[in-house]
N, C-alpha and C positions, 0 to 999 in steps of 0.2 A: 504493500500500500504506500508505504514512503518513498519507493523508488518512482512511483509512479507521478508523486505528487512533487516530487523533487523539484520539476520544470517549472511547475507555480512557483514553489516557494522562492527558487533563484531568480523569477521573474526572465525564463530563458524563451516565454511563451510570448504571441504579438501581442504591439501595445492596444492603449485604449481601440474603441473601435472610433470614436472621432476627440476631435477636442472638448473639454471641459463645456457647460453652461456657467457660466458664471450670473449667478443670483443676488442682487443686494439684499439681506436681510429685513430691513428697516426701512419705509419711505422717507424719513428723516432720519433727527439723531434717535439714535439707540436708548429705552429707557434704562437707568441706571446710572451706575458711575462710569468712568473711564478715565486712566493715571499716566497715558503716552505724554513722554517727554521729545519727543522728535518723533523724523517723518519711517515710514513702515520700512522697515528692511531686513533683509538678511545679515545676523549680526556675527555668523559663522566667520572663522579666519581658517585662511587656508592650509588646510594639513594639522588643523587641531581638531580632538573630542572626534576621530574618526571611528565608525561602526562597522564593524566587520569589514576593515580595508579603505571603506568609502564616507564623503564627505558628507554633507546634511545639510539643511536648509534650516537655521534657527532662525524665523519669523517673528519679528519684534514689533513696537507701535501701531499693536492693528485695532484704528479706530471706527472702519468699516466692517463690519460684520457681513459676511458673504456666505454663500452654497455655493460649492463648484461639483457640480452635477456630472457624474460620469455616469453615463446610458452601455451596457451591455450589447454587442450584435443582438439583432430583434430574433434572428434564429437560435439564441442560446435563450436570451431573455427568461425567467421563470417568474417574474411579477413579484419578485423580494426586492426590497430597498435598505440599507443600512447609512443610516448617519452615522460616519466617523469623527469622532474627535481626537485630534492631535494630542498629544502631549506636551510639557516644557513647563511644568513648578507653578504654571499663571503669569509665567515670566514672559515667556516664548512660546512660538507653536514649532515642533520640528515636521514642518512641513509636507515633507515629502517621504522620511523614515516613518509617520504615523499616521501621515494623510492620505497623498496620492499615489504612494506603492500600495498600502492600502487599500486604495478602488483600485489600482489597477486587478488586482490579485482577486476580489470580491467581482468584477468584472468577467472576472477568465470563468468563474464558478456559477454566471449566470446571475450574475445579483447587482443592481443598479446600487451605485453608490454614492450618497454627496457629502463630501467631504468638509468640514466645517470649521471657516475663519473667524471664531469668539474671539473677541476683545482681549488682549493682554498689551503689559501687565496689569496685574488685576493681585500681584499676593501681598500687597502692601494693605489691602482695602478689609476691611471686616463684615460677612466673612468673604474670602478671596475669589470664591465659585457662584458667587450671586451674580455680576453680570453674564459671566460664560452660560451660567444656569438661565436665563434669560435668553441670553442667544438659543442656546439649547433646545427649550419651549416650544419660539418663535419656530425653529427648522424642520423640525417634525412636523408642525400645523402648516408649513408650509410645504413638504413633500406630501403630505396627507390632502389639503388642499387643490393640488398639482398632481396626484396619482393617474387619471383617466388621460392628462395628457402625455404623461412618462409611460405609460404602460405598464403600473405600479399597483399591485391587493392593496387597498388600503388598510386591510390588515394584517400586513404582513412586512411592516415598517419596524425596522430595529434601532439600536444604538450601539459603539463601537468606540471602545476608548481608549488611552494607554497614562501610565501616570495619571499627571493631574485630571487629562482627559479621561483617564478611566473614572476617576473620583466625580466628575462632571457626568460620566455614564450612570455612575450609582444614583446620585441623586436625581436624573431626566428618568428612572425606570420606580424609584421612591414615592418621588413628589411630585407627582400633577394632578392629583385633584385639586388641586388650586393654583392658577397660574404666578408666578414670581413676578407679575408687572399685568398693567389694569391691560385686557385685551383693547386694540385699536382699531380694527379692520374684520371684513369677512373670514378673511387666513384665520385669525384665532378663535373663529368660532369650531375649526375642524380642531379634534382630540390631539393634547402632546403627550399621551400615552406612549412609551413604545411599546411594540409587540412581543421582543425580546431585547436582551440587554446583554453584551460583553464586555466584563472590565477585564483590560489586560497589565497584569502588574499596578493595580491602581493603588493609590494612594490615601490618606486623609480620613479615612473609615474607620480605621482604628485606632485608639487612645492609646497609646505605649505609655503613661503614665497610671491608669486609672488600669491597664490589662486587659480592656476589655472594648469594645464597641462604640464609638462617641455616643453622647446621649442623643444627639438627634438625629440619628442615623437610624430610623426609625420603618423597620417591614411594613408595608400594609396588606390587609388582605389578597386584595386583586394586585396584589406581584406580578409582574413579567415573566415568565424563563428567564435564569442566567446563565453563564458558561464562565469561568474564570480559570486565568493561567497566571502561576508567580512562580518564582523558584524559592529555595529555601536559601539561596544566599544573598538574596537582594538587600539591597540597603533599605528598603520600602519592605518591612515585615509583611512576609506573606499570612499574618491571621488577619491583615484587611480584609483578605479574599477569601480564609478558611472562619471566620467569624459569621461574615457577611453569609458567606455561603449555606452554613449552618441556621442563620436566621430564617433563610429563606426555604430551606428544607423544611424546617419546623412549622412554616404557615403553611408545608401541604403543596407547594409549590416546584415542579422540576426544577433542577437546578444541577449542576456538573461543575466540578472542582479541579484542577490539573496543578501540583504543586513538583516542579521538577527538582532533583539535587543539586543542580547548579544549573548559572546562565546568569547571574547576575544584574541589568538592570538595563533596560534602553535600546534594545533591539530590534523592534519591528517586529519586521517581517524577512529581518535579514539571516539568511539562513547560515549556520556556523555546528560543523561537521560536530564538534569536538561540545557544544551546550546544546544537551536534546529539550532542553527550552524552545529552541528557535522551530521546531517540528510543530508547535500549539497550531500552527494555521489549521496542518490536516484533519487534528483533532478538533478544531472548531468547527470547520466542512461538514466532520463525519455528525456533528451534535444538530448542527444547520438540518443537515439530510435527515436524518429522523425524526428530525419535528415536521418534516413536510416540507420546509421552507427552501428545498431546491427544488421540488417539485415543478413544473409549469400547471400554471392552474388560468 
């Protein structure tokens, strides 16, 4: 099965099937705060913080909140959509290591993906994931909104995170019964439920002081599916994801746990022979396929 899947995960398979859509989130400004001290850019230096060999895109100042919508060949197509969100502390978004290899990879498997430009930085601000979470909201209601034109189940919209974006997963799969900003438009009359939820190595979930759970980290009933992948030597304790995990088993909820012996922290979707962390793609696929959700429906 992994020989099989190797070609995705190297990304040795063709790229997108067209260019990006690119979406403004907001008809104006964004509600919430926002803490950019200059203009958007790539804050990477060349031949530093390199990911299995390769460079990265750290995306800083983004005061536009966007969807860049990667659409599937209509022949692969199976009417799944997953919002990803990047990672980078709230700091940065690493762009392309957690966003647009990302769809591309969620693309090759038949699943539309829009990849999500939340506001950073944002971890100065109390708490740090309220405007990201806001963005958040908004991009569901608005793939939810926009489904019949994408070719998209409207129920069968996910979420997809890493780090802080994974910790932005948790709460977008938590808290929507109640929106984190007064709705403005039609868009937010459609649900920002997702349908499922993957934190990958995420963050913030867990209390390392108190051992347990932040208090407001809160299961509700109607839970999403989740799928989580950490290792055990991350700098980012993996009981975020074996806590979390466990809470949501408890309300009676599917939910699948992948906790690897090593791999460390920051990966992607970069595949690295030597940390069978970097393998979670196939096991995410295999969790995807059994919910249905490669199905073409």
């Amino acid at each position: 099965m992994l020989l099989r899947l190797l070609p995705i995960l190297l990304f040795a398979t063709a790229a997108f099937a067209a260019e990006p859509q690119i979406i403004e989130l907001w008809p104006g400004t964004p509600p919430g705060e926002m803490k950019a001290d200059g203009p958007e850019q790539n804050t990477s230096k060349p031949g530093v913080g390199l990911i299995a060999g390769r460079e990265l895109i750290r995306l800083g100042n983004v005061t536009k909140p966007q969807l860049h919508v990667f659409l599937p060949p209509k022949d692969k197509a199976n009417g799944t959509c997953v919002v990803v969100c990047p990672g980078g502390g709230f700091n940065i978004l690493a762009w392309d290591l957690e966003g647009t290899e990302v769809a591309e990879w969620l693309n090759s498997i038949g699943v539309a993906a829009a990849v999500l430009k939340y506001r950073v930085p944002t971890a100065k601000l109390e708490p740090k994931w309220l405007g990201p979470q806001i963005d958040g909201q908004r991009a569901i209601s608005l793939v939810r909104s926009r489904a019949g034109e994408w070719g998209i189940n409207p129920e069968r919209i996910g979420v997809l995170g890493f780090s802080a974006g994974g910790h932005l997963t948790i709460r977008l799969a938590l808290e929507f019964a109640k929106r984190a900003y007064e709705p403005i438009d039609d868009i937010d009359k459609a649900s920002c439920r997702p349908d499922f939820a993957a934190p990958i190595y995420a963050a913030y979930a867990y209390d390392d002081k108190a051992g347990k759970l932040r208090d407001d980290v809160v299961v509700p009933k109607d839970v999403p599916p989740f799928f989580f992948a950490h290792a055990w030597d991350d700098k980012i304790d993996p009981r975020n994801s074996l806590l979390l995990g466990a809470a949501i088993k408890a309300a009676g909820v599917p939910c699948e746990v992948h906790v690897y012996d090593t791999g460390g922290h920051g990966y992607g979707l970069r595949f690295v022979a030597e940390k069978p962390v970097t393998t979670w793609p196939a096991r995410c696929a295999d969790w995807m396929n059994r919910n249905g959700w490669l199905t073409k429906k």
